[in-house]
C-alpha positions in Angstrom: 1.3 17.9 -19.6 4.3 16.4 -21.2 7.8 17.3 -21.8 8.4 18.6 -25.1 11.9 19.5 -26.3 13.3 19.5 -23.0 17.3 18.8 -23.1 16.4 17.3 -19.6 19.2 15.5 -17.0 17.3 15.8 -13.8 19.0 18.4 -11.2 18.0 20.8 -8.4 16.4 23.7 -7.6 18.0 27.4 -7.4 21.0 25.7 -9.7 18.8 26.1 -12.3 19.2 29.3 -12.3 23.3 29.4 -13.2 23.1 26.4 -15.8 22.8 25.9 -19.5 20.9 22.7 -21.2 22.4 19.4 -20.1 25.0 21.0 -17.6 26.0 18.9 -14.9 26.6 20.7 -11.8 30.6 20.6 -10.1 30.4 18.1 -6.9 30.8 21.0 -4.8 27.2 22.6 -5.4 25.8 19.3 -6.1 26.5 18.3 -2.2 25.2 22.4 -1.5 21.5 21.2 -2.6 22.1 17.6 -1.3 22.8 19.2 2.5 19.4 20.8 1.6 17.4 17.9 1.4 18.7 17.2 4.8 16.8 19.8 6.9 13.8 18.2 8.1 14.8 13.9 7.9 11.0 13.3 10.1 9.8 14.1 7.2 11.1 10.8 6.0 10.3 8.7 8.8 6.8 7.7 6.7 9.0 6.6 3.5 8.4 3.5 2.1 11.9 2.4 2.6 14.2 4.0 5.0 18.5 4.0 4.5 21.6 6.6 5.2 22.0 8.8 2.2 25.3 9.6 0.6 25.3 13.4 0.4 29.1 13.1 -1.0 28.4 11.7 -4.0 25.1 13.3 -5.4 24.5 14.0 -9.1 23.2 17.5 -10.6 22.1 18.5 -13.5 20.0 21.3 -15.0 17.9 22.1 -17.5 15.7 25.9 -18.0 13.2 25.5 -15.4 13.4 21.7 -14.5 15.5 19.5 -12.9 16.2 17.2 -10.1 19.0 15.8 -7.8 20.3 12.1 -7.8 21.6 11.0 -4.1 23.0 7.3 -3.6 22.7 5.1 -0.4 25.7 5.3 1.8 28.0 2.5 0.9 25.9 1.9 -1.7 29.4 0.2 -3.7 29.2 -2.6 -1.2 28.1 -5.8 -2.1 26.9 -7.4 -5.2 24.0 -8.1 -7.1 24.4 -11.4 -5.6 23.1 -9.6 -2.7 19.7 -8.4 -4.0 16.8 -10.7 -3.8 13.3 -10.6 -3.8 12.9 -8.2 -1.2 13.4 -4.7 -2.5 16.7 -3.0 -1.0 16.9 0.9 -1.4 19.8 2.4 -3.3 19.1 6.1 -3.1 16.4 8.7 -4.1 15.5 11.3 -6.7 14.3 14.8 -6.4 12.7 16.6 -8.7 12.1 20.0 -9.6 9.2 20.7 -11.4 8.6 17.3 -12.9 6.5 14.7 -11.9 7.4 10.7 -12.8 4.8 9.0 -15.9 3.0 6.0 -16.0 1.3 4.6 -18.9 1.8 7.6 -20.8 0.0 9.5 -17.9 1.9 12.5 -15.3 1.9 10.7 -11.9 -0.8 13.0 -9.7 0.5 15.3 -6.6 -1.2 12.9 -3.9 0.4 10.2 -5.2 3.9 11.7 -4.1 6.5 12.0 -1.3 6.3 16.1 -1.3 8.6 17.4 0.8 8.9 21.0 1.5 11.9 22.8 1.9 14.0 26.1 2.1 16.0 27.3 -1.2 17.8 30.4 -1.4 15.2 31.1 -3.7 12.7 30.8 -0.8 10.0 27.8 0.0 9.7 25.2 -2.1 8.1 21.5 -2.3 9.6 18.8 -4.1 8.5 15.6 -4.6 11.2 13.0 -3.4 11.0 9.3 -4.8 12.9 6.4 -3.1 15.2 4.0 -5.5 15.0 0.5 -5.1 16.3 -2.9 -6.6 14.7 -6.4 -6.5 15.3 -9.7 -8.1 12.5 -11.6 -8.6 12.7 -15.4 -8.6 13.5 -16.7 -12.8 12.9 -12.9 -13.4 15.1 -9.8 -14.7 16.3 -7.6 -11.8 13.8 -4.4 -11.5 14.3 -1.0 -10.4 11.7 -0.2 -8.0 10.4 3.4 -7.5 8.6 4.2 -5.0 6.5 7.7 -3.8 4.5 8.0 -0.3 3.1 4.4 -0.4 4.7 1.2 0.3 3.4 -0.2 -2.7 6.3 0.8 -5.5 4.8 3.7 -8.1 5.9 1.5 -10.8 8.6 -1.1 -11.9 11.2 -0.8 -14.7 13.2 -4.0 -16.1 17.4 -3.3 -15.2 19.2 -4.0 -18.4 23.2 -4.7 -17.8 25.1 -2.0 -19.5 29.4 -1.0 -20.2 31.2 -1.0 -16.7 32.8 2.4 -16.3 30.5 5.0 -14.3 32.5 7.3 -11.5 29.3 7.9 -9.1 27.3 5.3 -8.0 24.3 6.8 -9.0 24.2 8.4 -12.4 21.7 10.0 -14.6 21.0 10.7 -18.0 17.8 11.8 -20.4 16.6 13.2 -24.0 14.8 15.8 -25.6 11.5 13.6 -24.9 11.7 13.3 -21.4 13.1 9.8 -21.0 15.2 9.3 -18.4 17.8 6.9 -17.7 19.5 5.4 -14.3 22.9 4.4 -14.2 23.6 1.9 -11.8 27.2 1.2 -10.3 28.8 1.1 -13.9 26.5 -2.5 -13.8 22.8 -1.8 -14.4 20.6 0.9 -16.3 17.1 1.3 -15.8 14.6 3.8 -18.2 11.7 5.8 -17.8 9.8 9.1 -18.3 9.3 12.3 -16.4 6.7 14.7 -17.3 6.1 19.0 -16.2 4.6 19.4 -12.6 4.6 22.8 -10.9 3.6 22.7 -7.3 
C-alpha cells in the first residue's frame, strides 16, 4: 500500500515515539539507534557489499509511525568522484522502519530484503537494512545503487549534481508523497520512493 500524506524524512524506531512530522533527531540520539544497528554485524556478513560504518555521523528523522536511519561509510569524505568507476563502491546504508523501498510503482516484497532483527527499547523488532552504493558507468551519468539481500542491486537511480553545502555526509530528505531524496557529500542527489511495510 502506498504512502499517502505522510510528511516522511526517514528515521528510526522507538524515536518515533518523541518526534513531530519532519523532526530531525539531535546527533546524540541519532548515534543511540545507530549503536543499535550494531548488535549482531554476522548478520551482515551475507550483504551484498561489505564496508566500516560511520555511527558518528548518522542521520534521524521521524515521522508518526515510520521512519528510518541514514549511516555513512567511515571516511566516506575521502576521495572524489574521480574515484568511482564502474564497479559499485558502498557509501553507507538505510534502515527503515515500517517502510519498504518501490519499484515501478510497486512496494518492494519482504523476501526481497536485508531484514535484520534487532532489540529496541520498545522490544524486538525487524528492520529491513539496504546497502548504498555509487557507480559510474562508462559515457553514462553516475548512479546510486541500492541494494537488499542479493548482489544484484534492487534498483538504480540516475545521481543529479546539486548546491555544495551539506554538514553530514549522508543526508536525507522526502515529501508528503513518499519520495525520498539522498544527499550526497554536498555533491550528488539521488530520488526515489518508499512505500508502508509492517513486519
Amino acid at each position: 500500500m502506498k504512502i499517502s500524506k505522510i510528511k516522511l524524512t526517514l528515521a528510526l524506531m522507538g524515536l518515533l515515539t518523541s518526534a513531530s512530522a519532519q523532526e530531525r533527531m539531535d546527533l546524540s540520539k541519532a548515534k543511540h539507534y545507530a549503536q543499535i544497528t550494531r548488535q549482531n554485524t554476522e548478520q551482515f556478513k551475507h550483504a551484498p557489499l561489505s564496508f566500516e560504518a560511520d555511527i558518528e555521523q548518522p542521520v534521524a528523522l521521524a515521522n508518526d509511525s515510520f521512519g528510518g536511519l541514514l549511516i555513512p561509510r567511515a571516511r566516506l569524505s575521502e576521495g572524489s568522484s574521480e574515484d568511482v568507476g564502474t564497479e559499485p563502491v558502498a557509501i553507507g546504508e538505510l534502515w527503515l522502519y515500517n517502510l519498504t523501498l518501490e519499484r515501478n510503482g510497486w512496494p518492494m516484497r519482504e523476501h526481497t530484503l536485508d531484514i535484520i532483527p534487532l532489540n529496541t527499547e520498545e522490544g524486538r523488532v525487524r528492520i529491513p537494512r539496504c546497502v548504498l552504493a555509487v557507480s559510474k558507468p562508462s559515457g553514462k551519468p553516475p548512479l546510486l545503487m541500492v541494494y537488499g539481500k542479493s548482489k544484484t542491486p534492487l534498483f538504480t537511480v540516475n545521481l543529479t549534481e546539486r548546491e555544495p553545502f551539506q554538514e553530514m555526509p549522508l543526508d536525507m530528505s522526502a515529501d508528503e508523497s513518499g519520495n525520498a531524496t539522498v544527499h550526497i557529500l554536498g555533491k550528488y542527489h539521488a530520488r526515489f520512493k518508499v512505500a508502508e511495510l509492517y513486519l
